[in-house]
PDBQT receptor file of N, H, CA, C and O in Angstrom, charges set to zero:
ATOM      1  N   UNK A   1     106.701 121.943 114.120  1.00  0.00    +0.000 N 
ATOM      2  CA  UNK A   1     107.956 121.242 113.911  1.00  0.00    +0.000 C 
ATOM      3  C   UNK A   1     108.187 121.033 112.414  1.00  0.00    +0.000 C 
ATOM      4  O   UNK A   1     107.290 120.398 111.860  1.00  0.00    +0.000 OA
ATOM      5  N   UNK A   2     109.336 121.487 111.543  1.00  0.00    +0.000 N 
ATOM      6  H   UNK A   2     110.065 122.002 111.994  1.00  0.00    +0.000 HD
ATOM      7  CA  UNK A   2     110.017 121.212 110.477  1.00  0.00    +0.000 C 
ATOM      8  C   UNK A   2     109.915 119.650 110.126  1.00  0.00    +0.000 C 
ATOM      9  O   UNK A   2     110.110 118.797 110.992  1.00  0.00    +0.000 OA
ATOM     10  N   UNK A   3     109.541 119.272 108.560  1.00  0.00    +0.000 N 
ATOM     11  H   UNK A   3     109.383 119.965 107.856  1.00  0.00    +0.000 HD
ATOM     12  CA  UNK A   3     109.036 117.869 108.641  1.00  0.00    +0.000 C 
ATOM     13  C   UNK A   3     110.993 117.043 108.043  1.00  0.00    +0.000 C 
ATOM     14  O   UNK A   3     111.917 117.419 107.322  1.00  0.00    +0.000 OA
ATOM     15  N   UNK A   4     110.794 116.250 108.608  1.00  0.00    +0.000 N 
ATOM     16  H   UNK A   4     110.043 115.944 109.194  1.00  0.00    +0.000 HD
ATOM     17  CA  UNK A   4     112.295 115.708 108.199  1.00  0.00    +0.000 C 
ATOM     18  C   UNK A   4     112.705 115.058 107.136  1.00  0.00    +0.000 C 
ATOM     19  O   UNK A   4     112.293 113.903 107.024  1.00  0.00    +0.000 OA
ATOM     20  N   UNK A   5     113.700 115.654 105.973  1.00  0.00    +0.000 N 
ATOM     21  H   UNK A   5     114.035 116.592 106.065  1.00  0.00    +0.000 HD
ATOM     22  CA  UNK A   5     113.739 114.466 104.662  1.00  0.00    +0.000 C 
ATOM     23  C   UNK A   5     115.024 113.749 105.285  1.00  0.00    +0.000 C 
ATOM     24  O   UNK A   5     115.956 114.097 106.011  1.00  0.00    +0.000 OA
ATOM     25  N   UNK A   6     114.680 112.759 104.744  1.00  0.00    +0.000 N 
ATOM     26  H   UNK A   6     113.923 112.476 104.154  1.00  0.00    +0.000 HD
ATOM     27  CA  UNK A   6     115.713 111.298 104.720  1.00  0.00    +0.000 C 
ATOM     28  C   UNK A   6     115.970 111.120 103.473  1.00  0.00    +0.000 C 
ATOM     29  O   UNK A   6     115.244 111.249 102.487  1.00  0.00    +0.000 OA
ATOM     30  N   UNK A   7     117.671 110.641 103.631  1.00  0.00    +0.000 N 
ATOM     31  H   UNK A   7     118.261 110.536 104.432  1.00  0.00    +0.000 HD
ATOM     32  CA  UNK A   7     117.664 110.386 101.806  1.00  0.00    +0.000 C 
ATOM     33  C   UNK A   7     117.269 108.997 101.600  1.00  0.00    +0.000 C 
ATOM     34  O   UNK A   7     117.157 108.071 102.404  1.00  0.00    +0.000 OA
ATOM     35  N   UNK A   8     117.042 109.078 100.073  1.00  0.00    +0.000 N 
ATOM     36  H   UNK A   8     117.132 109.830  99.420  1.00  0.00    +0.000 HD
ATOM     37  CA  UNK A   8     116.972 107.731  99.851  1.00  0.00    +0.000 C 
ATOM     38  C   UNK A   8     117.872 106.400 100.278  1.00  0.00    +0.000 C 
ATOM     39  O   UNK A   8     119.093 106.276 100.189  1.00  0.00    +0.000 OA
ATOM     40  N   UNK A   9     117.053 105.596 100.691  1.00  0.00    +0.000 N 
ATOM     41  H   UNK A   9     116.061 105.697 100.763  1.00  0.00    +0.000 HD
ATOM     42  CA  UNK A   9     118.088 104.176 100.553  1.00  0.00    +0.000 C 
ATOM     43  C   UNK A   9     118.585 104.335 102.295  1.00  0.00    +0.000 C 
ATOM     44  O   UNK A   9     118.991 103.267 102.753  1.00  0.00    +0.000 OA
ATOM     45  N   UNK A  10     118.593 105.193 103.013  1.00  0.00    +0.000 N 
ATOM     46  H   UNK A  10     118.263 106.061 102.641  1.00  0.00    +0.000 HD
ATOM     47  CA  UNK A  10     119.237 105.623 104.355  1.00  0.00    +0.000 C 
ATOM     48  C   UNK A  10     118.179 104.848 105.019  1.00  0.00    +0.000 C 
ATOM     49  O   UNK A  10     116.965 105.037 104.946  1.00  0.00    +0.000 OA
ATOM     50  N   UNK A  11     119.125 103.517 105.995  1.00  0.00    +0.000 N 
ATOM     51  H   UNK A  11     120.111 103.364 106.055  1.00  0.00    +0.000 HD
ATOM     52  CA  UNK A  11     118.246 102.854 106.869  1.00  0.00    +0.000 C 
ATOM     53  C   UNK A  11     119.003 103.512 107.754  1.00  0.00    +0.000 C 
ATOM     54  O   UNK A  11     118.797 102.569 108.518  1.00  0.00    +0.000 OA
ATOM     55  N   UNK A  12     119.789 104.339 108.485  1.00  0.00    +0.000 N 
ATOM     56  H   UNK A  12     119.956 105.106 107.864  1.00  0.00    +0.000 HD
ATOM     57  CA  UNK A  12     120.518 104.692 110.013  1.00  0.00    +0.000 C 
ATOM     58  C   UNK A  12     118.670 105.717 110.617  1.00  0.00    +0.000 C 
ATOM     59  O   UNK A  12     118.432 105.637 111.822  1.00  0.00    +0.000 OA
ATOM     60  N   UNK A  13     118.175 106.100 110.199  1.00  0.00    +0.000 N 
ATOM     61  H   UNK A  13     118.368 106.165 109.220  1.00  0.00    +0.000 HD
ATOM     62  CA  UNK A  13     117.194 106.932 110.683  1.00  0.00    +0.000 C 
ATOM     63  C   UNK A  13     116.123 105.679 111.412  1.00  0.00    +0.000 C 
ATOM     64  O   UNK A  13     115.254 105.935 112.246  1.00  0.00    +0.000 OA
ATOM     65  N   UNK A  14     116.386 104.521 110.953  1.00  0.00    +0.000 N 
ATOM     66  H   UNK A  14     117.091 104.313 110.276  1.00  0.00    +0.000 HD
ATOM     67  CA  UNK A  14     115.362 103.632 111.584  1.00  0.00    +0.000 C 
ATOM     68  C   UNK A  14     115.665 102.869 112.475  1.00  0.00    +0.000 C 
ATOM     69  O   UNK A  14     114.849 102.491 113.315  1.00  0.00    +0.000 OA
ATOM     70  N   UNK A  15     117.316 102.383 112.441  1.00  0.00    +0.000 N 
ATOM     71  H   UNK A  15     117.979 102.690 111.758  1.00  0.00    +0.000 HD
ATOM     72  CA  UNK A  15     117.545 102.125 113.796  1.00  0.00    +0.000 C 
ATOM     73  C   UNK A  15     117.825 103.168 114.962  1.00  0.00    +0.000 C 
ATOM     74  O   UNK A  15     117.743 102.784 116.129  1.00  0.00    +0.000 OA
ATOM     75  N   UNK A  16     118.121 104.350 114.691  1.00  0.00    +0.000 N 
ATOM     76  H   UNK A  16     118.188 104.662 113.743  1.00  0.00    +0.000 HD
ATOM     77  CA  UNK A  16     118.826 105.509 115.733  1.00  0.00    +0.000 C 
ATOM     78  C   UNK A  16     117.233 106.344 116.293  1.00  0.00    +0.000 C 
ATOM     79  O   UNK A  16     117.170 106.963 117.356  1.00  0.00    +0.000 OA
ATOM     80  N   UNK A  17     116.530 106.249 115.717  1.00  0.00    +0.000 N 
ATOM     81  H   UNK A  17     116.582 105.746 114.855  1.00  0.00    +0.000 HD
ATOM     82  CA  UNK A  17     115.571 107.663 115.685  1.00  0.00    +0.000 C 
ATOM     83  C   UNK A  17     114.155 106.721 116.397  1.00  0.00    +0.000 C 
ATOM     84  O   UNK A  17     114.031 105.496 116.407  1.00  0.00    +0.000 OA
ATOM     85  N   UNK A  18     113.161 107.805 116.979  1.00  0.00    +0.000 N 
ATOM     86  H   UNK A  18     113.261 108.799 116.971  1.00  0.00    +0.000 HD
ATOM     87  CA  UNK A  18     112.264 107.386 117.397  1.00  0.00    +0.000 C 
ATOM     88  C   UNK A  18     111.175 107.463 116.296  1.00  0.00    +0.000 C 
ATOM     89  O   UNK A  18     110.998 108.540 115.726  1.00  0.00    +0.000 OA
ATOM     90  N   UNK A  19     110.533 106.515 116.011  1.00  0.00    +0.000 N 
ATOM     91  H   UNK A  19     110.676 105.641 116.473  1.00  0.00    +0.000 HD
ATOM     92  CA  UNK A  19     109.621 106.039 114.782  1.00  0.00    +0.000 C 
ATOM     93  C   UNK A  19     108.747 106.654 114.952  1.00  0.00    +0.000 C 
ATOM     94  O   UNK A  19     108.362 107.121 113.880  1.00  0.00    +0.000 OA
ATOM     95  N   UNK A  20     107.822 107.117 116.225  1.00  0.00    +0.000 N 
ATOM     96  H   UNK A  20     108.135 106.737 117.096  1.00  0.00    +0.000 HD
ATOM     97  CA  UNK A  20     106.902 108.659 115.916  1.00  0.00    +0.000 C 
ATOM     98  C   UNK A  20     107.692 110.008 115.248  1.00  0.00    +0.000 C 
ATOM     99  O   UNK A  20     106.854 110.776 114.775  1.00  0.00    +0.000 OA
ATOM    100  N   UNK A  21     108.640 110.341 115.136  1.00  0.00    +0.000 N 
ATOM    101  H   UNK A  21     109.321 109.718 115.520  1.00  0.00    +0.000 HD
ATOM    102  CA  UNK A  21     109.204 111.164 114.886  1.00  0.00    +0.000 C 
ATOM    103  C   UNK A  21     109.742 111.124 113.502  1.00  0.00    +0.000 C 
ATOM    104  O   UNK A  21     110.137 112.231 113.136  1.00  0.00    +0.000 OA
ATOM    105  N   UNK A  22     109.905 109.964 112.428  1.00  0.00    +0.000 N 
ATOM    106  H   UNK A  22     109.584 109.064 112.725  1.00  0.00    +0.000 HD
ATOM    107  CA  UNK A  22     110.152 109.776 111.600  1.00  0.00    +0.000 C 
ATOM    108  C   UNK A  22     108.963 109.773 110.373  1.00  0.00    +0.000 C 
ATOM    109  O   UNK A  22     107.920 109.254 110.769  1.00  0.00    +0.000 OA
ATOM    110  N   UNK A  23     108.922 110.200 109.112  1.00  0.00    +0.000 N 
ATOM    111  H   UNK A  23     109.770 110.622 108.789  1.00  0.00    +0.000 HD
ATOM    112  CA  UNK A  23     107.715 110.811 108.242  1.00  0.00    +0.000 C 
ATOM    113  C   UNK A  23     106.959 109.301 108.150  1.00  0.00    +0.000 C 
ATOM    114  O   UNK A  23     107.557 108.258 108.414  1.00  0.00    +0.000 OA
ATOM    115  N   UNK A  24     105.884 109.348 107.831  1.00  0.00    +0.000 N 
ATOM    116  H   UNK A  24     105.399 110.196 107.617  1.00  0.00    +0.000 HD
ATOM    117  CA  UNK A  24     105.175 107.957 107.584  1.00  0.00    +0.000 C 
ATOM    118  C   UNK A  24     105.363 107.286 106.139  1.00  0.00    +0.000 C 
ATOM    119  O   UNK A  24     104.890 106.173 105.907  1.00  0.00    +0.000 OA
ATOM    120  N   UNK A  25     106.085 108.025 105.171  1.00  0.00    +0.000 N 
ATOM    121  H   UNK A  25     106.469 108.928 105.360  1.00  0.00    +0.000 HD
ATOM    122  CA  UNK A  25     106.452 107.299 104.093  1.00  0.00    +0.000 C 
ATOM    123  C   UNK A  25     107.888 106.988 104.522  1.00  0.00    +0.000 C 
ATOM    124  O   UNK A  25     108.285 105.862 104.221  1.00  0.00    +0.000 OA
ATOM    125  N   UNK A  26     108.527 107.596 105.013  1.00  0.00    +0.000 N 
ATOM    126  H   UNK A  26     108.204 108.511 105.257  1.00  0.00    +0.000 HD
ATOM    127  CA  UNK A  26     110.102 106.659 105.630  1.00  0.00    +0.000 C 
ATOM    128  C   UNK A  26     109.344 104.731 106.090  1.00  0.00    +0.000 C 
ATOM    129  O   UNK A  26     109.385 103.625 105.552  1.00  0.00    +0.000 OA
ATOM    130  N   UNK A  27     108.881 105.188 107.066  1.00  0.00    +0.000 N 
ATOM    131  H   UNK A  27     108.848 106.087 107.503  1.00  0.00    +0.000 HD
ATOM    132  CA  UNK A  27     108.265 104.227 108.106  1.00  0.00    +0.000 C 
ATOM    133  C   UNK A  27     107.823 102.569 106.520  1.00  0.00    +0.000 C 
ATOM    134  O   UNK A  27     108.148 101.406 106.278  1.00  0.00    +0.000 OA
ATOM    135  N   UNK A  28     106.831 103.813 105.892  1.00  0.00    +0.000 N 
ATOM    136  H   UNK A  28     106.568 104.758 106.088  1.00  0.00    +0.000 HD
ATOM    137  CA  UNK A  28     106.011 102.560 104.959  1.00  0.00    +0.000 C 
ATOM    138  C   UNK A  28     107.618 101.794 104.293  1.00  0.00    +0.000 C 
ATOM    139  O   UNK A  28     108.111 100.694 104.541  1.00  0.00    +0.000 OA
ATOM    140  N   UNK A  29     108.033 102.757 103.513  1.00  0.00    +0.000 N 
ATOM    141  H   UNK A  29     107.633 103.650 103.312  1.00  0.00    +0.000 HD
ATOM    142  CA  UNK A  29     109.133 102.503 102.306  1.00  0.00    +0.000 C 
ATOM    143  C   UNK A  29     110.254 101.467 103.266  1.00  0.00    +0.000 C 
ATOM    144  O   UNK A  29     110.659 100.460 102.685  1.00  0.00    +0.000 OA
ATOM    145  N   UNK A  30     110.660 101.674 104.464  1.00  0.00    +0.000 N 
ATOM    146  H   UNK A  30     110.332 102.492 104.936  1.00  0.00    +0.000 HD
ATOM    147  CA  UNK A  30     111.132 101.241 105.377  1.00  0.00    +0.000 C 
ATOM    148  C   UNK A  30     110.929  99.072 105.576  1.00  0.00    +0.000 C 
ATOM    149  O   UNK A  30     111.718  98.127 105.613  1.00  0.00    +0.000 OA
ATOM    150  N   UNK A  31     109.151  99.273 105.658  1.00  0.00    +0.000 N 
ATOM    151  H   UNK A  31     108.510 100.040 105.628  1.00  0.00    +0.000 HD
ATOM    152  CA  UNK A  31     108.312  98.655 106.320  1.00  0.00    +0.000 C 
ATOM    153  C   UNK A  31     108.690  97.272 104.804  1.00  0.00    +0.000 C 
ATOM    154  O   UNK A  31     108.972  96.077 104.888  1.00  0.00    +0.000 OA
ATOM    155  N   UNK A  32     108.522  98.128 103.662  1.00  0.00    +0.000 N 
ATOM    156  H   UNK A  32     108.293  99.099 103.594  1.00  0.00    +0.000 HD
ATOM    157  CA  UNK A  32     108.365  97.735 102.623  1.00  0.00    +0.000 C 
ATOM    158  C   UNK A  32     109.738  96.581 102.154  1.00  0.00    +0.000 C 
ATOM    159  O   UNK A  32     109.736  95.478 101.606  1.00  0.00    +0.000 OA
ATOM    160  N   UNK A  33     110.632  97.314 102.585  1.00  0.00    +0.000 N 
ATOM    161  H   UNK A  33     110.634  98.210 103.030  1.00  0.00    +0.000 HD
ATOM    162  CA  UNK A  33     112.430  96.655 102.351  1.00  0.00    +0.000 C 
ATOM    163  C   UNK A  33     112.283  95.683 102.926  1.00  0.00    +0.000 C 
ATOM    164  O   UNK A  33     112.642  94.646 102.368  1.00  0.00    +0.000 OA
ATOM    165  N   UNK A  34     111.774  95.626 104.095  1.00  0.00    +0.000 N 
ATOM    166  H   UNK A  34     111.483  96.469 104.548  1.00  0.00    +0.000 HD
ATOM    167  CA  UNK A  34     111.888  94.465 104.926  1.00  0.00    +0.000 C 
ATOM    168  C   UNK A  34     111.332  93.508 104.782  1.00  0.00    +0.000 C 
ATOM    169  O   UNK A  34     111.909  92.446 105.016  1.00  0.00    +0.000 OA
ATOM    170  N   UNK A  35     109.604  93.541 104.210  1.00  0.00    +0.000 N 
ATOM    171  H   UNK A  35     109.136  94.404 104.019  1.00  0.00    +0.000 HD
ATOM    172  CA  UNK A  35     108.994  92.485 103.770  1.00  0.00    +0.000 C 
ATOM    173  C   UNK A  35     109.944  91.927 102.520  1.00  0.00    +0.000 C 
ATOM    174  O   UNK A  35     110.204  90.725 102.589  1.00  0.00    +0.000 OA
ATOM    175  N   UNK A  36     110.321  92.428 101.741  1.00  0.00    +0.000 N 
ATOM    176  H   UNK A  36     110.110  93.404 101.685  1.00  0.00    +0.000 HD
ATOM    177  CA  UNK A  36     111.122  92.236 100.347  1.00  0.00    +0.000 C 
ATOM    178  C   UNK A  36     112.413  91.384 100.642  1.00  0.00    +0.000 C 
ATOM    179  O   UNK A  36     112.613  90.413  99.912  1.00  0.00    +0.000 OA
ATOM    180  N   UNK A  37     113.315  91.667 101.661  1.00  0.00    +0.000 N 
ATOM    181  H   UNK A  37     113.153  92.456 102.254  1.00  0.00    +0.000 HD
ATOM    182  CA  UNK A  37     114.534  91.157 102.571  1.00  0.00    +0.000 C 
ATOM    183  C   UNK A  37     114.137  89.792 103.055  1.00  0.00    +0.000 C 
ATOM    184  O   UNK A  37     114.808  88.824 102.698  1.00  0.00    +0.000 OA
ATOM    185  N   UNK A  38     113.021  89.629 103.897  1.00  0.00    +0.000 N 
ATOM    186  H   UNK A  38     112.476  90.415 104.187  1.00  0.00    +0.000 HD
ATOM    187  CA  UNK A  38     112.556  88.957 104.609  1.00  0.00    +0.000 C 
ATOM    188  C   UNK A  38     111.871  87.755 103.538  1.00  0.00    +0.000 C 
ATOM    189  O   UNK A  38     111.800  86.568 103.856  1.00  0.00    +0.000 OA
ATOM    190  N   UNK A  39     111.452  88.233 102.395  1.00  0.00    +0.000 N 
ATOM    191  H   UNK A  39     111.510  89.197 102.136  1.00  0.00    +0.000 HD
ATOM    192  CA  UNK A  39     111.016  86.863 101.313  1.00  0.00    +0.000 C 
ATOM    193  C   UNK A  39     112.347  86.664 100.396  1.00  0.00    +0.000 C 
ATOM    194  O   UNK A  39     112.433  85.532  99.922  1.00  0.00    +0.000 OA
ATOM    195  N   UNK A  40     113.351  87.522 100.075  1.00  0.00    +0.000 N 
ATOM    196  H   UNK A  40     113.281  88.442 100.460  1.00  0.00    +0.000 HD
ATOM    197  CA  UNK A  40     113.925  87.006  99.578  1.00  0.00    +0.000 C 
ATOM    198  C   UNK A  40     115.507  86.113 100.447  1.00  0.00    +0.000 C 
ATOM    199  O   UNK A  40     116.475  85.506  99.989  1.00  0.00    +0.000 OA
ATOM    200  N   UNK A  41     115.119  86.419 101.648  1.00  0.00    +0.000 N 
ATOM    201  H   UNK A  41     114.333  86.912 102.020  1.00  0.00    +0.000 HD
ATOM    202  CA  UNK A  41     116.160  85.174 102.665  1.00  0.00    +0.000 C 
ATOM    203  C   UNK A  41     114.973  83.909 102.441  1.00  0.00    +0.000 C 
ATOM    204  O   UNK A  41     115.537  82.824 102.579  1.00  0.00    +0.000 OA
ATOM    205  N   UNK A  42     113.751  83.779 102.188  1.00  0.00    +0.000 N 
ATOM    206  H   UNK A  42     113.293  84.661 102.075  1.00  0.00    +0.000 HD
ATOM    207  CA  UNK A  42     113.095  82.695 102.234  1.00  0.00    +0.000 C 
ATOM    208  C   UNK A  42     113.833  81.694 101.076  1.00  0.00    +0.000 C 
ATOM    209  O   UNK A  42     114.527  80.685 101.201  1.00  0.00    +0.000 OA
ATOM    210  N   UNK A  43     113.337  82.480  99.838  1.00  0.00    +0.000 N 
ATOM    211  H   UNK A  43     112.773  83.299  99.736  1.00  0.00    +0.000 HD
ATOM    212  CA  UNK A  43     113.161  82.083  98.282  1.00  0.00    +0.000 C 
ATOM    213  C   UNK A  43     114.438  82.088  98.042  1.00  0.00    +0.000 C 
ATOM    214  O   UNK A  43     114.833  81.222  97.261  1.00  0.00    +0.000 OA
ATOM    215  N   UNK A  44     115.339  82.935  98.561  1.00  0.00    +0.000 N 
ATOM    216  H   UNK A  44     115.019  83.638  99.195  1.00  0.00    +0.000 HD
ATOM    217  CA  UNK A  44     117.133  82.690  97.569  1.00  0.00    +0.000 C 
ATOM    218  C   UNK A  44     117.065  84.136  97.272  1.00  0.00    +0.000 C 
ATOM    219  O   UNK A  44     116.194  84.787  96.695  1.00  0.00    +0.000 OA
ATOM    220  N   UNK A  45     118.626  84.618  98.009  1.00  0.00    +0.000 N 
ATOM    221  H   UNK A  45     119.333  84.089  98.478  1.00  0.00    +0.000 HD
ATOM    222  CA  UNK A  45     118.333  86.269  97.521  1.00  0.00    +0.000 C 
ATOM    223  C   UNK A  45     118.549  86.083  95.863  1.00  0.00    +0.000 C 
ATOM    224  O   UNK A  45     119.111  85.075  95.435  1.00  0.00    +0.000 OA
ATOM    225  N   UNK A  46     118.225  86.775  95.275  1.00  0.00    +0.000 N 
ATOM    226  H   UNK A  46     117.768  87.594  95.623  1.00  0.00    +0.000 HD
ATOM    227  CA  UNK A  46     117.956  87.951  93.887  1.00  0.00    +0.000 C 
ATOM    228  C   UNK A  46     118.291  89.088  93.682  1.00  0.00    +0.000 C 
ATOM    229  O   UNK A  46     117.765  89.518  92.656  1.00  0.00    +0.000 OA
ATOM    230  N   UNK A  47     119.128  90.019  94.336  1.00  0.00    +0.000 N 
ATOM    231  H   UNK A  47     119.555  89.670  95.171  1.00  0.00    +0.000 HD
ATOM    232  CA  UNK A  47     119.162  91.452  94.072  1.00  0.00    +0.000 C 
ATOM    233  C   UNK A  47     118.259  91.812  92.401  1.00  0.00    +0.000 C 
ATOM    234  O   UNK A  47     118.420  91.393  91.255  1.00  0.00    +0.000 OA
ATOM    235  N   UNK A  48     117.301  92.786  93.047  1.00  0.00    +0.000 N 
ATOM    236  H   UNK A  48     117.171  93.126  93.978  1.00  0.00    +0.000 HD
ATOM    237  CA  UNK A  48     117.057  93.265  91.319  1.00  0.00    +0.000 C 
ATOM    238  C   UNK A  48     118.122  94.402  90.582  1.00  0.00    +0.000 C 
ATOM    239  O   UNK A  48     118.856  95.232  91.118  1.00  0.00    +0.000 OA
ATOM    240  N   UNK A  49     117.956  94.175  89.516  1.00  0.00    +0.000 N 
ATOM    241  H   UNK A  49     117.359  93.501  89.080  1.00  0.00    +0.000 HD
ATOM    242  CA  UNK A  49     119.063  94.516  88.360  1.00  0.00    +0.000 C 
ATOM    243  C   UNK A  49     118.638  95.181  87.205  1.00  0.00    +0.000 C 
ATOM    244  O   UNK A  49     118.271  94.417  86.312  1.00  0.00    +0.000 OA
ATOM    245  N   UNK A  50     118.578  96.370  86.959  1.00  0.00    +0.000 N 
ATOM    246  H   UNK A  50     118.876  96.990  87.685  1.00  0.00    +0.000 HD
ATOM    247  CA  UNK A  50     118.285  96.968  86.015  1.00  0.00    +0.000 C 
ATOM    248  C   UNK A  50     119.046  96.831  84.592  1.00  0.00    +0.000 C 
ATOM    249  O   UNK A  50     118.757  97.581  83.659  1.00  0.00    +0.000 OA
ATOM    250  N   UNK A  51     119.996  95.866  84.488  1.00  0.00    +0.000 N 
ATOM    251  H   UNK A  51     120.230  95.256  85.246  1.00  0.00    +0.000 HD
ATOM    252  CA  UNK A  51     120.363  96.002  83.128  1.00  0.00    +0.000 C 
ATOM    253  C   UNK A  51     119.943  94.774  82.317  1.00  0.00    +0.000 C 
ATOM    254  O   UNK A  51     119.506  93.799  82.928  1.00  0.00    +0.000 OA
ATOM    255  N   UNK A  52     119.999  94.763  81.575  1.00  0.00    +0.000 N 
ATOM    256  H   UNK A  52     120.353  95.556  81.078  1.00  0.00    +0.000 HD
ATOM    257  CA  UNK A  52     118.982  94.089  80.643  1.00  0.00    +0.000 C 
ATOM    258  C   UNK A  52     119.600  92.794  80.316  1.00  0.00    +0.000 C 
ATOM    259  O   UNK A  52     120.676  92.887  79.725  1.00  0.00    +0.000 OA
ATOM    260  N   UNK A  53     118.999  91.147  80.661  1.00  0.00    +0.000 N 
ATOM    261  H   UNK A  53     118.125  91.072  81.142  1.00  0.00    +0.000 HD
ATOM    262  CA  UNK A  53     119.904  89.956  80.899  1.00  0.00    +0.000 C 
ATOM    263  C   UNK A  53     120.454  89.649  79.245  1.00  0.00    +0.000 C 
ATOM    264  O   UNK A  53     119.977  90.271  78.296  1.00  0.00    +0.000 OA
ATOM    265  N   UNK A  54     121.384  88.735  79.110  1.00  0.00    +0.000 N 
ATOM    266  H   UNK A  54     121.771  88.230  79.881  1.00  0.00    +0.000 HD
ATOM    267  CA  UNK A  54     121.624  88.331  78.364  1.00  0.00    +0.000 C 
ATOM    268  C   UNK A  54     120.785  86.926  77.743  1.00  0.00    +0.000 C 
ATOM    269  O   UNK A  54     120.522  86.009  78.521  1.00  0.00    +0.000 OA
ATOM    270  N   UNK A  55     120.431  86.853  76.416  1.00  0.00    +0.000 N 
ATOM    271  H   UNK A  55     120.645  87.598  75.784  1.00  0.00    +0.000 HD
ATOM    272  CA  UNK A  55     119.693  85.480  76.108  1.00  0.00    +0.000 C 
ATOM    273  C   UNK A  55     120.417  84.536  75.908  1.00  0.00    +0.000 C 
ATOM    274  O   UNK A  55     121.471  84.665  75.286  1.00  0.00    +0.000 OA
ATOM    275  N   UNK A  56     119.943  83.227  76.463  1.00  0.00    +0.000 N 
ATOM    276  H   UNK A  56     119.086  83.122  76.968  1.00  0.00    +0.000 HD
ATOM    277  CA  UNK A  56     120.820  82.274  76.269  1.00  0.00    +0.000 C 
ATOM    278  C   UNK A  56     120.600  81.780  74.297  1.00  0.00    +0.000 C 
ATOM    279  O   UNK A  56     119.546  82.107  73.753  1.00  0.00    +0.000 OA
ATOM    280  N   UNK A  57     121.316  81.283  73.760  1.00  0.00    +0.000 N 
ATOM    281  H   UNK A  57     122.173  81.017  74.203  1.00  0.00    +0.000 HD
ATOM    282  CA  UNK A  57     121.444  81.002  72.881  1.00  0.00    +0.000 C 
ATOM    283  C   UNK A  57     121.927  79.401  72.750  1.00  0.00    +0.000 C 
ATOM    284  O   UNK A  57     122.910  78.849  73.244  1.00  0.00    +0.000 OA
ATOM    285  N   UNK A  58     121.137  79.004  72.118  1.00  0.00    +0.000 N 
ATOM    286  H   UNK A  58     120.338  79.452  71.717  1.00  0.00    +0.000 HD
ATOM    287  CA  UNK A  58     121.297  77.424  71.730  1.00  0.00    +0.000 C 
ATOM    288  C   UNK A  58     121.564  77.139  70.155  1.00  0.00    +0.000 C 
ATOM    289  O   UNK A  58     121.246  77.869  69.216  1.00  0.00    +0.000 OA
ATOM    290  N   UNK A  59     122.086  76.161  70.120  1.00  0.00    +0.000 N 
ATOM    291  H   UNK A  59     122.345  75.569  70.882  1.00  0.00    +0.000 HD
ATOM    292  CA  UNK A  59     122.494  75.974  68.531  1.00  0.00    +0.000 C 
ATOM    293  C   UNK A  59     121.719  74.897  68.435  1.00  0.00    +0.000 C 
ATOM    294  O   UNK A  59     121.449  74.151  69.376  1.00  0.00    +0.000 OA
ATOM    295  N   UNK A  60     121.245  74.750  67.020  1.00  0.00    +0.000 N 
ATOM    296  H   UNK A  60     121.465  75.355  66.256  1.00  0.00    +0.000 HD
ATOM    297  CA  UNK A  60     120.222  73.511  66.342  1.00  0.00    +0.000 C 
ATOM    298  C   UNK A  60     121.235  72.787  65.746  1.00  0.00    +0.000 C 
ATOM    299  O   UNK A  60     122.351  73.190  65.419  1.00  0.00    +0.000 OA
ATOM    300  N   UNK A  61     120.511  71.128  65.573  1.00  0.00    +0.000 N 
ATOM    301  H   UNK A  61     119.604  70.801  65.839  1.00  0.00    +0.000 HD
ATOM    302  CA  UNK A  61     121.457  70.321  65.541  1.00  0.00    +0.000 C 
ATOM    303  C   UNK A  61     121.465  70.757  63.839  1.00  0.00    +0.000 C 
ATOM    304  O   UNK A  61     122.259  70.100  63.167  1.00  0.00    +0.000 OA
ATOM    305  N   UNK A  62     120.981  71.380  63.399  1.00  0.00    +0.000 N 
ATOM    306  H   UNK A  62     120.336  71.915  63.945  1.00  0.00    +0.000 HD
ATOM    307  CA  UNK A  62     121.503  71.878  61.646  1.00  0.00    +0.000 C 
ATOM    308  C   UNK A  62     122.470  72.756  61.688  1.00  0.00    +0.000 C 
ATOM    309  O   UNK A  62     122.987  73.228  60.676  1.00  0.00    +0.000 OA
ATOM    310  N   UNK A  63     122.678  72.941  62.439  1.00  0.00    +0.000 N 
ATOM    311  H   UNK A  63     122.258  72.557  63.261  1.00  0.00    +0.000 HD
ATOM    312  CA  UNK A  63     124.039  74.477  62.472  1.00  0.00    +0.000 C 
ATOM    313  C   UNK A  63     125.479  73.285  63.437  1.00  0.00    +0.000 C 
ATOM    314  O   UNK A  63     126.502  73.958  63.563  1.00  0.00    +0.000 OA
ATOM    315  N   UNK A  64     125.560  72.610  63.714  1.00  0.00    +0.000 N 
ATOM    316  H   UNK A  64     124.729  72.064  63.611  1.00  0.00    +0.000 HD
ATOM    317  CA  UNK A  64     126.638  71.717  63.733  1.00  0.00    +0.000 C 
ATOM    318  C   UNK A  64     126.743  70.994  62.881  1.00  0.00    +0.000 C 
ATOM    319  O   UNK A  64     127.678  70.194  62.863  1.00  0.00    +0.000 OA
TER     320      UNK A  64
């Protein structure tokens, strides 16, 4: 049997498809979102963000 790619980021293969039949890094990477989903409904979602934050900046009471 032909081994199956999934694209990235594609959860429809995990609800529709039978999970023996799906590659075992789908399954892990899968397995993985969910623990991540599942702590961040605990803690306060966060989406991570690749662009780089802004610093806050404070003024000293010598510069007023």
């Amino acid at each position: 049997m032909k081994k199956r790619r999934i694209k990235h980021n594609n959860l429809l293969p995990w609800f529709t498809d039978d999970h023996k039949l799906l590659p075992a890094s789908y399954i892990k990477s899968c397995q993985e979102f969910f623990t991540w989903l599942d702590k961040s409904n605990q803690d306060g979602f966060r989406a991570p963000s690749h662009k780089p934050q802004a610093h806050k900046i404070t003024r000293s009471q010598d510069d007023k």
